[in-house]
C-alpha positions as CSV (number, residue, x, y, z in Angstrom):
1,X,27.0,-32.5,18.3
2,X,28.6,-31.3,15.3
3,X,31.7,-33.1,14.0
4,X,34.3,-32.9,11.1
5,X,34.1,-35.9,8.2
6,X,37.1,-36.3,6.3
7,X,36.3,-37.7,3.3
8,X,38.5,-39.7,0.7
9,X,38.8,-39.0,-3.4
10,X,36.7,-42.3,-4.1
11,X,33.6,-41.3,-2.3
12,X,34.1,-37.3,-3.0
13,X,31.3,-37.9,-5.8
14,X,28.7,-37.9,-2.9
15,X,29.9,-34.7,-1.0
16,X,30.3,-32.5,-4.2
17,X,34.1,-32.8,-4.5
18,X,34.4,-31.4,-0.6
19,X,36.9,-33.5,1.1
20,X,35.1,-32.5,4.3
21,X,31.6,-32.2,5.2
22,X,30.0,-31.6,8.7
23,X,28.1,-34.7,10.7
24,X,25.9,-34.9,13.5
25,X,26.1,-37.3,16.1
26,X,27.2,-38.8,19.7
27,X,28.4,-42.1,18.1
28,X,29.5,-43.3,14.5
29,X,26.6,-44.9,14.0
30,X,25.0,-42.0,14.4
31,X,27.3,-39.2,12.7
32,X,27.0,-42.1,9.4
33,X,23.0,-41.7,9.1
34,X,23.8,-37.4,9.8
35,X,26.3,-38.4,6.5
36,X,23.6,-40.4,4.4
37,X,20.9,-37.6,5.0
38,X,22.9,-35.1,4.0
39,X,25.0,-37.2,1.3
40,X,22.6,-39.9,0.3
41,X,24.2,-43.1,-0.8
42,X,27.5,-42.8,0.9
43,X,26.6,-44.4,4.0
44,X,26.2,-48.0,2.0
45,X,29.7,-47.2,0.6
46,X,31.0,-47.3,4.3
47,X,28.6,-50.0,6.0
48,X,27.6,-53.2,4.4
49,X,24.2,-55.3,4.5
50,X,24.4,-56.7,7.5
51,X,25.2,-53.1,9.4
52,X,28.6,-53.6,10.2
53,X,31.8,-51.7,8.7
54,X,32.8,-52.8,4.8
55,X,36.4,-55.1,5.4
56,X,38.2,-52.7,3.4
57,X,37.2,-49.1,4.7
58,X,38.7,-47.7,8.0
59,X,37.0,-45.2,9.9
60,X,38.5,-43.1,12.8
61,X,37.5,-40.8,15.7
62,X,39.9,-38.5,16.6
63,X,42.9,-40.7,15.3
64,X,41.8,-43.7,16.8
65,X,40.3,-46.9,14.9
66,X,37.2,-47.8,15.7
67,X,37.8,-51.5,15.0
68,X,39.8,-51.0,18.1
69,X,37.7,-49.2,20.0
70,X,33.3,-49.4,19.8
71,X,32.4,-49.7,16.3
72,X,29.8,-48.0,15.1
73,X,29.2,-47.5,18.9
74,X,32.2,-45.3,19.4
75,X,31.4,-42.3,20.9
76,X,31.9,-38.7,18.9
77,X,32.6,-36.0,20.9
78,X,31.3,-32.9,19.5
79,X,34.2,-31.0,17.2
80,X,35.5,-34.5,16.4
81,X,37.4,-35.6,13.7
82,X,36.1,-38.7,11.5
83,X,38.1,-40.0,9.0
84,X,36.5,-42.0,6.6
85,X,40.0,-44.0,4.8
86,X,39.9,-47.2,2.4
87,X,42.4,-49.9,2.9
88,X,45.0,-50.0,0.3
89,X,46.1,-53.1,-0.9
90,X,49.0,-53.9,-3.1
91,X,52.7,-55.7,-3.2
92,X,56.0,-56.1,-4.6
């Protein structure tokens, strides 16, 4: 299944500038390791050490957070949308 990765300006440096690359895959877990074979070194950017999603990066299918959902078990219907977005911090 082929999906749509959105990618943001801080990991661009893998993709070759594109902010969107094509994926494979019927879960995240799966569309990530399509990412990192195509875009090597992006998938630790995304998933820490112990396999699970870094605190600070939020990933969506089709608009909806997989921290909500599955995880990286969260199905990916083919034509998806992923959006790959890190967590902005900040204050007054």
């Amino acid at each position: 299944m082929s999906v749509s990765v959105r990618i943001p300006t801080i990991l661009r440096s893998y993709t070759g500038d594109s902010s969107s690359v094509s994926a494979e895959g019927a879960t995240l877990t799966e569309v990530l390791d399509s990412l990192e074979s195509n875009h090597p070194g992006i998938k630790a950017r995304i998933v820490d050490e112990d396999g699970k999603l870094r605190r600070f990066v939020n990933v969506y299918v089709a608009e909806e957070d997989v921290r909500f959902a599955q995880g990286l078990d969260t199905p990916v219907k083919d034509g998806s949308q992923v959006s790959i977005i890190p967590a902005v911090a900040g204050g007054a």
